[in-house]
Each structure stands twice: as C-alpha cells, then as structure tokens.
C-alpha positions as CSV (number, residue, x, y, z in Angstrom):
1,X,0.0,0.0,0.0
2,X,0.9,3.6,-0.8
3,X,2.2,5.2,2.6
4,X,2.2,9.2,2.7
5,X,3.6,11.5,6.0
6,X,2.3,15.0,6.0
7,X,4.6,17.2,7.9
8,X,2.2,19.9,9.5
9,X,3.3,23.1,11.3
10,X,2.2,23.8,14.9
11,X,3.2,27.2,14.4
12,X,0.1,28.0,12.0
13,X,-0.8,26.1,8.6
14,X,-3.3,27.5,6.5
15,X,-6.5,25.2,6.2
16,X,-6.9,24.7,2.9
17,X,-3.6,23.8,2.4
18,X,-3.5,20.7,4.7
19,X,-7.1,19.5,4.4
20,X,-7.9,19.0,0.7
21,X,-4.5,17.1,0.1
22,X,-5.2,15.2,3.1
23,X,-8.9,14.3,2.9
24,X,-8.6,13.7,-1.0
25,X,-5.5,11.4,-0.6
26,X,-7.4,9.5,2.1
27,X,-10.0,8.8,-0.4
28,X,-7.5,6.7,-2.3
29,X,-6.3,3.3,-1.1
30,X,-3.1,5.3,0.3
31,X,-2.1,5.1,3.8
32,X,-1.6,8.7,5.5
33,X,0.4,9.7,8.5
34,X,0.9,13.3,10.5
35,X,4.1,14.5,12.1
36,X,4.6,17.7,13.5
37,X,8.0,19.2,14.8
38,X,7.5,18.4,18.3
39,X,4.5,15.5,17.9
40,X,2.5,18.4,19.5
41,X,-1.2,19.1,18.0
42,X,-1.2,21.3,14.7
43,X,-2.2,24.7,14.8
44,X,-4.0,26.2,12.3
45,X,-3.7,29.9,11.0
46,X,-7.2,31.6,12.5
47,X,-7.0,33.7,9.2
48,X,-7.6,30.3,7.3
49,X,-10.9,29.3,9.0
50,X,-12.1,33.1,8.5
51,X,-15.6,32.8,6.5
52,X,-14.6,36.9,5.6
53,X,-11.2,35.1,4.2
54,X,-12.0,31.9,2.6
55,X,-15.6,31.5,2.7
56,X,-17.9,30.1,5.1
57,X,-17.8,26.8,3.7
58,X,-14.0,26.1,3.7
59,X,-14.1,27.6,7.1
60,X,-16.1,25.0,8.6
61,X,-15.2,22.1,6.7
62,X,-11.6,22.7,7.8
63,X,-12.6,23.5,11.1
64,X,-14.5,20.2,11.4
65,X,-11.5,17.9,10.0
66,X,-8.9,19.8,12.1
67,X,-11.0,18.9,15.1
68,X,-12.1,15.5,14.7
69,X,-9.5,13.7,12.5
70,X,-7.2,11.8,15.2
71,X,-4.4,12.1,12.4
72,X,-4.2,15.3,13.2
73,X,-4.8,15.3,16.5
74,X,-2.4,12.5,17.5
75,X,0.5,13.3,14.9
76,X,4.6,12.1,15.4
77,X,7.4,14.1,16.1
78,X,9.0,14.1,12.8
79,X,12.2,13.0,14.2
80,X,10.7,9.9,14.5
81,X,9.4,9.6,10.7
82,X,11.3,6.9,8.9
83,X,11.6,8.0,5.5
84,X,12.2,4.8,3.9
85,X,8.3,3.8,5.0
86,X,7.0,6.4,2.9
87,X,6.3,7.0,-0.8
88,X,5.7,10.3,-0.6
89,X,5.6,13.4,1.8
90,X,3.8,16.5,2.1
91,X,4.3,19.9,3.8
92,X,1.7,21.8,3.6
93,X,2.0,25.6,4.1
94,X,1.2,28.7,6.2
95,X,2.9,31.6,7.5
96,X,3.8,29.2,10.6
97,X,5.9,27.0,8.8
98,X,8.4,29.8,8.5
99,X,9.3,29.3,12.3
100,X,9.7,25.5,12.5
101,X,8.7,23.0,9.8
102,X,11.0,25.0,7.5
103,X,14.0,25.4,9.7
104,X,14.0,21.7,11.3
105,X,16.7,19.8,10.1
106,X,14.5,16.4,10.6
107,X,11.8,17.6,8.1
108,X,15.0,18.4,5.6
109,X,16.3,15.3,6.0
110,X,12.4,13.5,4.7
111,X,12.6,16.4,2.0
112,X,15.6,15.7,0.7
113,X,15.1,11.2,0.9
114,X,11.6,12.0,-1.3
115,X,13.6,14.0,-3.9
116,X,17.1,13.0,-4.1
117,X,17.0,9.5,-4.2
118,X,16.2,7.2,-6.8
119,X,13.5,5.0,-5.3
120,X,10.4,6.6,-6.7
121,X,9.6,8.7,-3.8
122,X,8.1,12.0,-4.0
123,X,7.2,15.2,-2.4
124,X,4.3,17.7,-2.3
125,X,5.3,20.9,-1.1
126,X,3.0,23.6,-1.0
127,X,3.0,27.7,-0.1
128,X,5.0,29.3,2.1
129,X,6.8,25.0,3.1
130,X,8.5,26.0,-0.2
131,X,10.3,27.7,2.0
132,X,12.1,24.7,3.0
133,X,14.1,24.6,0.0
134,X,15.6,27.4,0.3
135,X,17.4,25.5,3.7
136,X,17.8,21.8,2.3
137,X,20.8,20.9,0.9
138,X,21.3,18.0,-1.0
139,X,23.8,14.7,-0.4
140,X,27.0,16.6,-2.2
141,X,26.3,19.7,0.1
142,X,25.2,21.9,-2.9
143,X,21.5,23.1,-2.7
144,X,18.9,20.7,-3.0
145,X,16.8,23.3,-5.5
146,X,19.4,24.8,-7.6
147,X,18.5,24.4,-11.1
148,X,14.9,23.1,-10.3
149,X,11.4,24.7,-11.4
150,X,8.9,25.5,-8.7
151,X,6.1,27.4,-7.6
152,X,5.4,28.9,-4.2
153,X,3.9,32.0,-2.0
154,X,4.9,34.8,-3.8
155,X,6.3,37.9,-3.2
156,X,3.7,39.9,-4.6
157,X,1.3,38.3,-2.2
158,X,3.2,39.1,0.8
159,X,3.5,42.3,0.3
160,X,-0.2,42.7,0.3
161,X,0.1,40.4,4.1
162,X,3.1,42.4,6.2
163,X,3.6,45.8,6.9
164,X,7.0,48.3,6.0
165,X,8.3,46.6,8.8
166,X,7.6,42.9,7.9
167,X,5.0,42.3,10.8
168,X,2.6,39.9,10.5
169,X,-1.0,41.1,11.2
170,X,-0.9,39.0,14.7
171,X,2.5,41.0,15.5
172,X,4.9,38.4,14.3
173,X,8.0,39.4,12.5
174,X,8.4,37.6,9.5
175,X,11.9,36.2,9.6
176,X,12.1,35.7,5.7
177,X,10.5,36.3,2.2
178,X,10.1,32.5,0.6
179,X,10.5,33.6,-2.9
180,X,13.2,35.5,-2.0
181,X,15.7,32.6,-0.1
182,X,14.4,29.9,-2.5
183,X,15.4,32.1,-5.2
184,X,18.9,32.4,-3.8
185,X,19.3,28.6,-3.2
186,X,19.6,28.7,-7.2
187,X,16.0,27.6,-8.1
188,X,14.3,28.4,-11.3
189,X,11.1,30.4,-9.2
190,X,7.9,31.4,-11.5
191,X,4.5,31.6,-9.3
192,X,2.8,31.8,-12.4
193,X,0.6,35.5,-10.9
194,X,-1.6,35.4,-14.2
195,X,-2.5,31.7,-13.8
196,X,-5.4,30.7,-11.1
197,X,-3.4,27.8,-9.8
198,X,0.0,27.5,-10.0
199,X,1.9,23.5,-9.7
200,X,5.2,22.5,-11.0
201,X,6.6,19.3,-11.4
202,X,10.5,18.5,-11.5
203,X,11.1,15.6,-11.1
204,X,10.5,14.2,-8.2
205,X,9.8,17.5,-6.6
206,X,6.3,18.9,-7.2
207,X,5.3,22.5,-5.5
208,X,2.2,24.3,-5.3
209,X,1.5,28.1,-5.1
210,X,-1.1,28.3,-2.7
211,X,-4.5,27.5,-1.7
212,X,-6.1,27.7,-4.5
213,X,-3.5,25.6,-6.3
214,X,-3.7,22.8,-3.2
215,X,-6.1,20.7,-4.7
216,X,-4.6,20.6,-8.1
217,X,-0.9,19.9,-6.3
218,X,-2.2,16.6,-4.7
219,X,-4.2,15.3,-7.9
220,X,-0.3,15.6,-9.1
221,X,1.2,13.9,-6.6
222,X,-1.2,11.0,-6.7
223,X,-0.9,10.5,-10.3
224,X,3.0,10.4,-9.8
225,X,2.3,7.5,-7.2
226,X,0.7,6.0,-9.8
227,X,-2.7,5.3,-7.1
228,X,-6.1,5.1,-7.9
229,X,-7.8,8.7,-8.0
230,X,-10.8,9.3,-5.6
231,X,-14.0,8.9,-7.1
C-alpha cells in the first residue's frame, strides 16, 4: 500500500492547504500519517478558517477535520518519521511554517530522501513550506533546489500580508521572504501570478503556489504514485 507523511506546522498552517490534500489522498487506497516538529497538536492559521477570508464553507469544513481527525490530532514528532516507509511526503503551508517546519533539520532530511533518491519517492510541497528549500541541501552539500522549477507563495502576495516593517498582522516578524531565499538557493522560481493555480513538477519534486493551487498539487502527486484517483 501507498504510505504518505504529512509534515504539519504547529506554528500556523493555512487550512486549505493541509485538508484537501489530506482528505482527497485518504479517499485513495493510500495510507496517511501526521508529524509535526515536536508531535505536539497542529495549529491552524485563524485567518484560514475566517468565513470573511475563505468562505464560510472552507471555514467550517476545515474546522471540522482539524477537530475530529485523530491524524491530526495524535500526529509524530517528525524526528521519528522513517523516510524509507513512505512513498511520498507533504508539507503543507502557512505563515507558521516559516518558524519551524521550514527550519528543522529532521523535516529536511524527509525532504531531501523524497527528492534526491532514486527509489520513486516524491514530495508535495506547498505555499509558504517552499520555503524549505531554500534551507535543504542535498547529499553533495550543494542546494537541494538549484537548477529546479517551482512554484510557491509569492512575493507579490506578501506584500499585500506584512507591513514596511515585515510584521505579520498578529504581531509576528516575519523572519524571511520564501521567494526571495528559494530564489537564492539557485532555483528556477515562476509563481505563475496570471494563472489561477500554479503547480510545477521537476522531477520528483512537485510544488504548489497556494491554496487555491492545493487541490490541483495533490491530484499531481497522486498521479506520480501511480494510485487510484478518488472517485
């Protein structure tokens, strides 16, 4: 069977971003896991469950799945993920993955099994997790992205988030700009702004701009597994 690990932020992930991948892959005959840094419960952005944000229907459906599915409510620490029991791994995104999934070395090291190696594995990253790239180097030392295509949270969109100073509307200081470190990491960066969803595939590597472009990055992923789509 087809065994996934989703790699979920306790810091904030953004709804959407998490629960279509997750709820559409678990209507394939794929097997799906939840690790967070710490094995703590994951947090999601309150901006993502906003009906004035997203809608009131994506606000309560992700509301009900982050409450009641036990996947996410009893996830692993990912420093106890194996990487060789999984055939693919997904990180979804959020503002909060900025201040741990993206800078732990243990979700670097499932990042870079899923794409480096050549056992068929893959990886769905999506949003601001892109992020993640930008500090994932690969066996040789060099940057795991240089010379790759993908997609991710633009800059355009964050400026329209942060203020001159780079504060987050809760207060927080965003410590980075993803487009701007995984463009310095020596990847080939185009969000696509014209496009309504934006998902690149290199390889084994497949990222995803945003919410919107969530649903379209799993349907991706599970065709590269080679499972049986959802009905």
């Amino acid at each position: 069977m087809t065994s996934v690990l989703f790699v979920v932020s306790e810091e904030g992930y953004w709804g959407e971003e998490c629960v279509d991948p997750l709820e559409t892959l678990s209507d394939t005959d794929a097997d799906v896991d939840v690790a967070t840094p710490s094995g703590n419960k994951p947090v999601v952005d309150d901006r993502s469950i906003d009906p004035e944000n997203v809608g009131e229907e994506t606000a309560e459906w992700v509301k009900e799945v982050h409450r009641n599915d036990q996947r996410l409510q009893n996830p692993k620490p990912i420093a106890t993920a194996d990487a060789d029991q999984y055939d693919a791994v997904v990180f979804p995104g959020g503002h909060g993955t900025n201040w741990d999934v993206n800078q732990d070395k243990h979700a670097r090291r499932l990042l870079r099994k899923a794409v480096e190696g050549d056992d068929d594995r893959k990886a769905l990253v999506v949003c601001h997790a892109v992020g993640l790239l930008a500090f994932t180097r690969d066996g040789d030392g060099g940057m795991l992205v240089e010379g790759r295509d993908v997609t991710g949270f633009p800059n355009e969109w964050e400026e329209d988030i942060v203020d001159d100073h780079d504060l987050m509307p809760d207060g927080r200081k965003l410590p980075y700009w993803v487009e701007d470190e995984v463009r310095a990491a020596g990847a080939n960066w185009d969000a696509e702004l014209d496009a309504d969803a934006s998902v690149t595939v290199d390889g084994d590597l497949i990222t995803a701009r945003g919410p919107e472009s969530s649903h379209e990055g799993v349907m991706a992923l599970i065709e590269a597994l080679g499972v049986a789509p959802p009905a």
